[in-house]
C-alpha positions as CSV (number, residue, x, y, z in Angstrom):
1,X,0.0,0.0,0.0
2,X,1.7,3.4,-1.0
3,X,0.6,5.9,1.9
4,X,1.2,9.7,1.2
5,X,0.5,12.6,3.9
6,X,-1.1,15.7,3.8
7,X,-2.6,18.3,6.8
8,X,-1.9,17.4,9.9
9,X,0.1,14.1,9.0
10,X,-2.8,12.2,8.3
11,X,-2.5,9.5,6.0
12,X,-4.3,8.1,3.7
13,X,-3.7,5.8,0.4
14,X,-3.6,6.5,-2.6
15,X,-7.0,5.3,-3.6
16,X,-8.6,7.3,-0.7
17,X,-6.4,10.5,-1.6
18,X,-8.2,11.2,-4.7
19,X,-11.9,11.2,-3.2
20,X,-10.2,13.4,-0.4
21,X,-11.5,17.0,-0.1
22,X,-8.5,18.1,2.3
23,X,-6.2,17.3,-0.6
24,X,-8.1,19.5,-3.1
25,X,-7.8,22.0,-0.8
26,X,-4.1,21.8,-0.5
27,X,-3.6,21.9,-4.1
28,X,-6.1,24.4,-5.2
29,X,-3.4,27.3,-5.5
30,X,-5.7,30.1,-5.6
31,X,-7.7,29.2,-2.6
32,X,-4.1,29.0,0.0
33,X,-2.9,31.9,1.2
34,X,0.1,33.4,0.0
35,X,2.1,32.7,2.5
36,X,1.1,29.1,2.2
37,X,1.2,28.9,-1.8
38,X,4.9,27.8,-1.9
39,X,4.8,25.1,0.5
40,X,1.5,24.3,-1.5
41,X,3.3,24.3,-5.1
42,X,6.3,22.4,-3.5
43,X,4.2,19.5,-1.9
44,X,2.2,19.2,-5.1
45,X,5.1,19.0,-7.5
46,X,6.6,16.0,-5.4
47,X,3.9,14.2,-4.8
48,X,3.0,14.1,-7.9
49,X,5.9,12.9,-9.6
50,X,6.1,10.5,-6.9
51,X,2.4,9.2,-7.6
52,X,4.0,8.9,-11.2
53,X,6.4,7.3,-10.7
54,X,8.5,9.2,-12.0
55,X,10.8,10.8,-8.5
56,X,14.4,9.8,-7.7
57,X,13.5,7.2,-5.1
58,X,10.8,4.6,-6.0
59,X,7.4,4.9,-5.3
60,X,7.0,2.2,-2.6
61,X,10.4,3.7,-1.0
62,X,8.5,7.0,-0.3
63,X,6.2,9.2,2.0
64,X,5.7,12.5,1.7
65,X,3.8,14.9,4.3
66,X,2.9,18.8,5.0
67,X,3.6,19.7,8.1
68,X,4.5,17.1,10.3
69,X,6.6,17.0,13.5
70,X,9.7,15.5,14.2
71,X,10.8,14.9,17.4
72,X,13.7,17.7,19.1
73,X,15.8,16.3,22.1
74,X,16.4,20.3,23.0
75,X,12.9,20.9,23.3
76,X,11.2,17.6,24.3
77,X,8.4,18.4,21.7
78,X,8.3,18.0,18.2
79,X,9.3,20.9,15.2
80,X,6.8,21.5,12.4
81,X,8.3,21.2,8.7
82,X,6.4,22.7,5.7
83,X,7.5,19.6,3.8
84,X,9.1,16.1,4.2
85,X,10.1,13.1,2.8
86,X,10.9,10.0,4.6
87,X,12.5,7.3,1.9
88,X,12.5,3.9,3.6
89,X,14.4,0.9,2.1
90,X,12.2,-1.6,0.9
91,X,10.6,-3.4,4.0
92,X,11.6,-1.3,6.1
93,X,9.4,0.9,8.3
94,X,11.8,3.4,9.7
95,X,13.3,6.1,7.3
96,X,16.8,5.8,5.6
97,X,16.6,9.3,4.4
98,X,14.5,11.9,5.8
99,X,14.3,14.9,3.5
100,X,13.0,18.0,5.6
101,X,12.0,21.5,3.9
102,X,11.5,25.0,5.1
103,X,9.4,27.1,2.3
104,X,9.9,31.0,2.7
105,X,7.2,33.1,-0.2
106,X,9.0,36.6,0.6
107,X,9.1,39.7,-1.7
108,X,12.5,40.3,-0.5
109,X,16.0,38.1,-0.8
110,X,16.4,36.2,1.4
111,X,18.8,36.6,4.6
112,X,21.6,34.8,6.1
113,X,20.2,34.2,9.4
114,X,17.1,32.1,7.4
115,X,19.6,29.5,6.6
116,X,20.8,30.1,9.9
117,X,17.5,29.2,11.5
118,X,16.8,26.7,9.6
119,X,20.2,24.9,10.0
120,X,19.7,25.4,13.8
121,X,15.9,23.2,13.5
122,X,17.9,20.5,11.4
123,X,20.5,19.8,13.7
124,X,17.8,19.4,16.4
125,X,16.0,16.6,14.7
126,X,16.2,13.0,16.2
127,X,17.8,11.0,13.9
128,X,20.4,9.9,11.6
129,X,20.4,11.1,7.4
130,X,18.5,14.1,7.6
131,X,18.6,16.7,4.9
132,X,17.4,19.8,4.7
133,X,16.4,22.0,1.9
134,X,15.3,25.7,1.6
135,X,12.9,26.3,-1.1
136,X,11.9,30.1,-1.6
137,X,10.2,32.1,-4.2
138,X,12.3,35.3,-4.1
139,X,16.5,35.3,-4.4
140,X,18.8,34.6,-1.7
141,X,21.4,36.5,-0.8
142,X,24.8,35.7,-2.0
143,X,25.7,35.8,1.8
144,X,23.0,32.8,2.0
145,X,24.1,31.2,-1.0
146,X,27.4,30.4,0.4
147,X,26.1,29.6,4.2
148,X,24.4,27.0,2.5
149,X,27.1,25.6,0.5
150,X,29.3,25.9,4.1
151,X,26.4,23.3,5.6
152,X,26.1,21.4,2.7
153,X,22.3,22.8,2.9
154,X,20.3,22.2,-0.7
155,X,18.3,24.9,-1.8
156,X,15.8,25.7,-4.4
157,X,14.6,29.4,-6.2
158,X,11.1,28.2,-7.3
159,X,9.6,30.0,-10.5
160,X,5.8,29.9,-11.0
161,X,5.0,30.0,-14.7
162,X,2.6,32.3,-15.3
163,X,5.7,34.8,-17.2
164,X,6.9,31.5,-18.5
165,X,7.5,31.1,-22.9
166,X,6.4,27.9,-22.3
167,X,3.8,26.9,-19.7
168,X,3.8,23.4,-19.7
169,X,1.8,21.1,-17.6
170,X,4.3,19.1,-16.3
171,X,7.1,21.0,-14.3
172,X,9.8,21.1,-17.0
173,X,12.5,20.7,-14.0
174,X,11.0,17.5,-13.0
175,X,11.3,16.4,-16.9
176,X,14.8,17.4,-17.3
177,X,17.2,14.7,-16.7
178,X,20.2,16.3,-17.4
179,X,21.6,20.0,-16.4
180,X,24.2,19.9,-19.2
181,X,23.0,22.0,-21.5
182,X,22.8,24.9,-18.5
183,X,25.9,27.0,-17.8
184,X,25.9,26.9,-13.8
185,X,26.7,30.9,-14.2
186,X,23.0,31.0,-15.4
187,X,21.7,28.8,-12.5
188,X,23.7,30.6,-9.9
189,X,22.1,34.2,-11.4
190,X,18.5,32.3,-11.1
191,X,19.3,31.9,-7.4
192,X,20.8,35.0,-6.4
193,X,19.5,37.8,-9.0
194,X,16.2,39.2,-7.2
195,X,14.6,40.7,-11.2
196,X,15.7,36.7,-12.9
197,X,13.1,36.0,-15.3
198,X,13.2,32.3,-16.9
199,X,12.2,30.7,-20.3
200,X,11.4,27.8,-18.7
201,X,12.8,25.7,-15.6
202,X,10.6,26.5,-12.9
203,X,13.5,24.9,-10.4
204,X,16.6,27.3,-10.2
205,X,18.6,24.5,-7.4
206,X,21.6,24.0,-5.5
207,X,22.1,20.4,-4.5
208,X,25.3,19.9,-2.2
209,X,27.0,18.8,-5.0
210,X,26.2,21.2,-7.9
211,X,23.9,23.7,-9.4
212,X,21.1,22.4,-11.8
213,X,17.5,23.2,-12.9
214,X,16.7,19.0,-12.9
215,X,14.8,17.6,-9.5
216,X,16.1,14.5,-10.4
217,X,19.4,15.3,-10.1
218,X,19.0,18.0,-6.7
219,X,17.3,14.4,-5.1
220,X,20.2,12.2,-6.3
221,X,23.0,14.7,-5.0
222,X,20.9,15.0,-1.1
223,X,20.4,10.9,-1.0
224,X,24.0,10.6,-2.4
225,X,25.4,13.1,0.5
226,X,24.1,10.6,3.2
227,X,23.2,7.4,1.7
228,X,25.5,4.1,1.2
229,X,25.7,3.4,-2.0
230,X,24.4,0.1,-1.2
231,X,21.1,2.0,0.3
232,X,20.8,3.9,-2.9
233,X,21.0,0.6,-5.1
234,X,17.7,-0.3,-3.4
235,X,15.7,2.7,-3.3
236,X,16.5,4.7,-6.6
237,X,13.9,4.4,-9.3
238,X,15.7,2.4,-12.4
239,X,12.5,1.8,-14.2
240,X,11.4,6.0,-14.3
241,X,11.2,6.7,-17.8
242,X,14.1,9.1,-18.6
243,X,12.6,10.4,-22.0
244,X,10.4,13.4,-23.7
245,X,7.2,13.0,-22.4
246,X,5.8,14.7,-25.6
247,X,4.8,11.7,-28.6
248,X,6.5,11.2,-31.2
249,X,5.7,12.1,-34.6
250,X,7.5,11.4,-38.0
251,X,8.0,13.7,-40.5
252,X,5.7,11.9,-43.2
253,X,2.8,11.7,-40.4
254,X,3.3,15.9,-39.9
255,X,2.7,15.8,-43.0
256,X,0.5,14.0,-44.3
257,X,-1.7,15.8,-41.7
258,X,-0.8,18.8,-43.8
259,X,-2.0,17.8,-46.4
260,X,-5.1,16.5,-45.1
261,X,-5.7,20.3,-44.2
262,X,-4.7,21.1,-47.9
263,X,-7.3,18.5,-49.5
264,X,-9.9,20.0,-47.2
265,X,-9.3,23.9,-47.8
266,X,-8.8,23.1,-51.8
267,X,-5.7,24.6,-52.2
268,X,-4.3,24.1,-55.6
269,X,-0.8,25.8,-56.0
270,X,1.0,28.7,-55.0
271,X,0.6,30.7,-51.5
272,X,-1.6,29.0,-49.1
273,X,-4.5,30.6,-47.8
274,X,-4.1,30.3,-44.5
275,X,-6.8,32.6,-43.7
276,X,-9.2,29.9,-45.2
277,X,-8.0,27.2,-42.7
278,X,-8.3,29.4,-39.6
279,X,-11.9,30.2,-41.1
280,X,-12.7,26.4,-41.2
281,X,-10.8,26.0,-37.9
282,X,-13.2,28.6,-36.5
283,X,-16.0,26.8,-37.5
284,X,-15.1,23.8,-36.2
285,X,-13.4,24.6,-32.5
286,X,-14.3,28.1,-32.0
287,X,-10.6,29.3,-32.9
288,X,-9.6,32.9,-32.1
289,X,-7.0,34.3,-34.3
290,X,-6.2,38.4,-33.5
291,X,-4.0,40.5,-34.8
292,X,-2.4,43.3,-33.2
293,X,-0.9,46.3,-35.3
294,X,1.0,47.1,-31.9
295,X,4.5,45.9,-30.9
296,X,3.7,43.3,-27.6
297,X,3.7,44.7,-24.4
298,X,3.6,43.3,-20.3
299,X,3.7,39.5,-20.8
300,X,3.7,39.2,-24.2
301,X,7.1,41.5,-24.4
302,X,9.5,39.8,-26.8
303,X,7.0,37.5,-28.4
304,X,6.2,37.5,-32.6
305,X,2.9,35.6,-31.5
306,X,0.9,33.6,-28.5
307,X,-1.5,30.7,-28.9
308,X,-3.5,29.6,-25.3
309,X,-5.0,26.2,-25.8
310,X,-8.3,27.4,-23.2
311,X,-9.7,29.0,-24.9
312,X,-8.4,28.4,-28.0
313,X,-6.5,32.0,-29.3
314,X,-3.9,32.7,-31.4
315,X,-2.2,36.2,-30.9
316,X,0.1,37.6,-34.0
317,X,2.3,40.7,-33.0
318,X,2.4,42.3,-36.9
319,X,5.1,44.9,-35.5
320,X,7.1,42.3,-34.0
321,X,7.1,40.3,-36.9
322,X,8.2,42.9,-39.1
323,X,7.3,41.4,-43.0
324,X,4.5,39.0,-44.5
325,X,7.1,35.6,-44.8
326,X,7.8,35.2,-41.1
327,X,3.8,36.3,-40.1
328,X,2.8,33.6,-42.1
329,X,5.3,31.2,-40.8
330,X,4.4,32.1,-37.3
331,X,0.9,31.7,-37.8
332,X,1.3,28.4,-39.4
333,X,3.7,27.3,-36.7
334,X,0.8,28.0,-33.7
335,X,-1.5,26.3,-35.9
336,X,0.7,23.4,-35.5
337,X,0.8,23.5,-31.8
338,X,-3.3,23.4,-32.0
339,X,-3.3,20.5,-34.9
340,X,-0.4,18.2,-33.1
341,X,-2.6,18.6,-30.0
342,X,-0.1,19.8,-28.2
343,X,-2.7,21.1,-25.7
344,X,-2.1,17.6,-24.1
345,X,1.5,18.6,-22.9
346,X,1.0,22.8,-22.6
347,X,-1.2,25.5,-21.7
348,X,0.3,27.5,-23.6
349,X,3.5,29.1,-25.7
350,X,5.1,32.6,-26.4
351,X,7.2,32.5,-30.2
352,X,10.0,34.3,-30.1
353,X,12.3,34.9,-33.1
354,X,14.7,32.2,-32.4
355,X,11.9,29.7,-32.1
356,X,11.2,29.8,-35.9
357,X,14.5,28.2,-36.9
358,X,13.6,24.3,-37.3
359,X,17.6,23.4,-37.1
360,X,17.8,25.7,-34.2
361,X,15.4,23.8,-31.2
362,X,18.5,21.5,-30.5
363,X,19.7,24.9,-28.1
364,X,16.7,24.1,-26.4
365,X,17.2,22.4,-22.4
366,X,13.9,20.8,-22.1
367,X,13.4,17.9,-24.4
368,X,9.9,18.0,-24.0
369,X,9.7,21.9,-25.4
370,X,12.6,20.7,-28.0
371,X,10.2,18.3,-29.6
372,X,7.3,20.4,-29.2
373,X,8.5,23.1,-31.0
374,X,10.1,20.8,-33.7
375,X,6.8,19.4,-34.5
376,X,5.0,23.1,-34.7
377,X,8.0,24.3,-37.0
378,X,8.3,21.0,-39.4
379,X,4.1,21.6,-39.7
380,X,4.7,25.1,-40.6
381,X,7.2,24.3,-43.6
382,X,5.0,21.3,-44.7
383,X,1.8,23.8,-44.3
384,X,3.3,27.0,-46.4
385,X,5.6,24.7,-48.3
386,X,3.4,21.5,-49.8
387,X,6.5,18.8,-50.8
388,X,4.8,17.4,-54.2
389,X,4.1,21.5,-55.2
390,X,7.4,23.2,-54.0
391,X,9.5,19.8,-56.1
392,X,7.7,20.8,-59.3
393,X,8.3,24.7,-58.9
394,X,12.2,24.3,-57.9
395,X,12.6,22.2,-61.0
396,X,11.1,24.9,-63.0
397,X,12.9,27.6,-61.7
398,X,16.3,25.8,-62.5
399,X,15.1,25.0,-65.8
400,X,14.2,28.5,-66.4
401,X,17.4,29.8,-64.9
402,X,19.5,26.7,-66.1
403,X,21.5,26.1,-63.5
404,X,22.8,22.9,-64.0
405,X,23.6,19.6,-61.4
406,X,27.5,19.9,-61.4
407,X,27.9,16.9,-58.9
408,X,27.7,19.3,-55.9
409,X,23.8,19.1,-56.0
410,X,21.1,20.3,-57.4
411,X,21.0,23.8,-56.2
412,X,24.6,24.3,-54.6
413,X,25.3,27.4,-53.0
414,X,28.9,28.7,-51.0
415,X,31.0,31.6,-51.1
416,X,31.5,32.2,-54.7
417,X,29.5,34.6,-56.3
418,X,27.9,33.1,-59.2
419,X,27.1,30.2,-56.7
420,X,25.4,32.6,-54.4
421,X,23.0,34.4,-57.3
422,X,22.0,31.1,-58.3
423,X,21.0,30.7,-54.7
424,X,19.2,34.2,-54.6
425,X,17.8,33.5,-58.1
426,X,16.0,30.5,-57.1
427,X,14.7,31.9,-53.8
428,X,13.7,34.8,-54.8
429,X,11.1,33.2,-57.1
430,X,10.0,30.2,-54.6
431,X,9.3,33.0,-51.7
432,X,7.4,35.1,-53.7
433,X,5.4,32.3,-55.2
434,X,4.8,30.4,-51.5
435,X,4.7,33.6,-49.7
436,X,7.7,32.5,-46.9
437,X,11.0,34.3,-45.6
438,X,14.1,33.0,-46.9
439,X,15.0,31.1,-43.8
440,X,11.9,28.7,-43.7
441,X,12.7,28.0,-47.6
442,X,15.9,27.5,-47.2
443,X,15.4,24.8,-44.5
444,X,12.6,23.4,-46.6
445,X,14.9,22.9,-49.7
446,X,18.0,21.2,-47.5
447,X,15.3,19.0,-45.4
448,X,14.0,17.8,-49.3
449,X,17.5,17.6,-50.4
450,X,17.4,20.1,-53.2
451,X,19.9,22.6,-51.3
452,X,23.6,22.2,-50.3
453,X,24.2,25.3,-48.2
454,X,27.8,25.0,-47.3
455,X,28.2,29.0,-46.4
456,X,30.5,29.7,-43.5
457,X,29.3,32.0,-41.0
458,X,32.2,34.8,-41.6
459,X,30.1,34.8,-45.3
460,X,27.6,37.3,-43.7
461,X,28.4,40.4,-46.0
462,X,26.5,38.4,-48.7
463,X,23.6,38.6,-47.2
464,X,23.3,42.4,-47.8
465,X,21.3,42.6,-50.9
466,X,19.3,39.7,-49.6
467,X,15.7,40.2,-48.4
468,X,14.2,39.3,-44.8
């Protein structure tokens, strides 16, 4: 029977748990005070990727409560914690590991003498292997930061994601597997700069080991501090699927659903109307799409468009955007979040420019927002740029402009100039005629193998006769 806590340390199963009124209560952010809604947030996270399956330390191996005691010898009573985890090897009924954490939701950084206090309250605790961790929602102070690292204290900067470009459903921290891809000089400005504002990791942490935005990793580096690694063998989760989250979809199922969309609009050659297919969209789901003259301002700062999932609205940012070719794409590219149904794994997404580049989501952290926004951007050039019609139009321009296959490719282009107006020749026409920036075609023509771009990046004085 897996037992969780919540309350007043009552326990119920897991069964029970979900009939449980108390627990909706607990969870039900907007109805918990503020200075409860971290320790809320906190408590929910775990728990539910423990539910899942999916924490450090297996299922079986774990209970979790909100505020329970824990028995001081200096006192001769028991000390409240916001949050805990006891991790029990399997059989056993007494903790191996007892993870205890203070939450503090403050509008200022937080001070020294927190850590302090809360060092103090952890050394008072009955008990071998207890760990502490200080989750907040504001910075701490560099002064903290190292008092922490002195005590080999963990401690967490907890984002919520309402300011997030992505707002997924899952916490992208308790995704992510790996911290690699993260400079620790960003993580360390995540937990010490008071204005930090992230993309996406909604878990800025400092484990005793290292800095990293993945829970997985924070929980690894406390059991790992105490824990024989004998102990660890038998309580850490080897069958947790360490993978995207978000399906898989090939690139001939993308698009044949393109063209499914095609069929059903009647589109017969040349730009494609995309204002028919958010017409028929509307029809069908009650889809919003508004355009904004203005540039994007408050939350939307920095973003070409929006798309929310409930309801469904798509937001285009015309000033942002800047020219016809990447409005279209944009659009195209949220109507792929909405057609992939990626609703399933977001609530919603801000596109910035970066975003738009399909060979450019491997800079992406999160794999679940890396395959997302591959999928949107792979619909988008399927959408705008229809395989079977863009095939017949390249051929035709190259006939027309008889360039010629001299074993390099068919349309070869590098830092010789006749090489290059070849290049712009071709593009030229095939943008004008699909109505797309020269970026999106250009991707489209190496993914279909018609373009060998081997340009090097010093080659960008070429570029100025080009057009957006």
């Amino acid at each position: 029977m897996n037992v969780f806590a919540y309350g007043d340390s009552d326990c119920v199963t897991q069964s029970d748990r979900l009939q449980t009124p108390q627990f909706e209560k607990i969870t039900d952010m907007s109805s918990v005070e503020t200075g409860n809604a971290l320790e809320a947030a906190i408590f929910t996270l775990l728990l539910t990727e423990i539910e899942a399956n999916r924490f450090w330390a297996r299922k079986e191996c774990c209970k979790i409560y909100q505020k329970k005691g824990y028995y001081s010898r200096d006192r001769d009573s028991d000390i409240i914690f916001d949050v805990s985890i006891e991790i029990c090897l399997p059989g056993e009924k007494e903790y191996s590991l007892l993870v205890l954490i203070e939450c503090k939701n403050y509008s200022h950084p937080v001070p020294v003498n927190d850590l302090e206090e809360f060092y103090e309250k952890l050394r008072q605790v009955t008990g071998a292997n207890v760990k502490g961790v200080f989750a907040t929602t504001n910075s701490l102070q560099s002064g903290a930061v190292r008092y922490a690292s002195s005590k080999r204290l963990a401690v967490i900067r907890y984002f919520a994601d309402s300011k997030f470009q992505w707002e997924l459903k899952r916490s992208p921290s308790a995704s992510t597997f790996s911290s690699e891809s993260i400079k620790p000089a960003s993580i360390a400005l995540g937990l010490e700069s008071e204005t930090f504002q992230p993309q996406c990791f909604d878990l800025y942490c400092k484990s005793p080991n290292r800095l990293t935005n993945s829970l997985w990793e924070f929980v690894e580096d406390i059991a790992g501090d105490v824990l024989a690694p004998e102990d660890i063998n038998e309580v850490e989760n080897r069958t947790a699927i360490k993978a995207s989250q978000v399906a898989f979809i090939t690139r001939d199922c993308i698009e044949n659903c393109t063209n499914s969309l095609l069929t059903a609009v009647e589109y017969s050659c040349g730009e494609v109307p995309l204002h028919r297919i958010c017409a028929w969209e509307s029809d069908k789901c009650d889809l919003k799409v508004i355009i904004e003259n203005g540039p994007p301002s408050g939350s939307y700062l920095g973003a070409l468009a929006t798309i929310s999932f409930s309801p469904l609205v798509i937001r285009i940012f015309k000033e942002a955007i800047g020219y016809p070719g990447r409005e279209r794409f944009t659009l195209a590219h949220e109507l792929g979040h909405h057609y992939l149904r990626h609703s399933a794994y977001m609530r919603g997404e801000r596109c910035k420019l970066g975003d738009l580049d399909i060979y450019a989501t491997s800079r992406i952290a999160v794999e679940d927002i890396k395959r997302l926004e591959w999928q949107a951007n792979y619909f988008a050039s399927c959408l705008l740029m229809p395989r079977a019609y863009v095939l017949r139009s390249f051929w035709r321009q190259l006939d027309q402009a008889g360039i010629h296959d001299k074993g390099f490719g068919a349309l070869y282009v590098d830092n010789q100039r006749v090489n290059y107006d070849n290049f712009l020749t071709v593009t030229d026409a095939l943008m004008k005629l699909y109505g797309v920036s020269r970026l999106a075609l250009t991707n489209r023509l190496i993914e279909l193998g018609l373009l060998n771009d081997i340009r090097r990046a010093d080659t960008s004085f070429l570029f100025r006769q080009t057009k957006p």
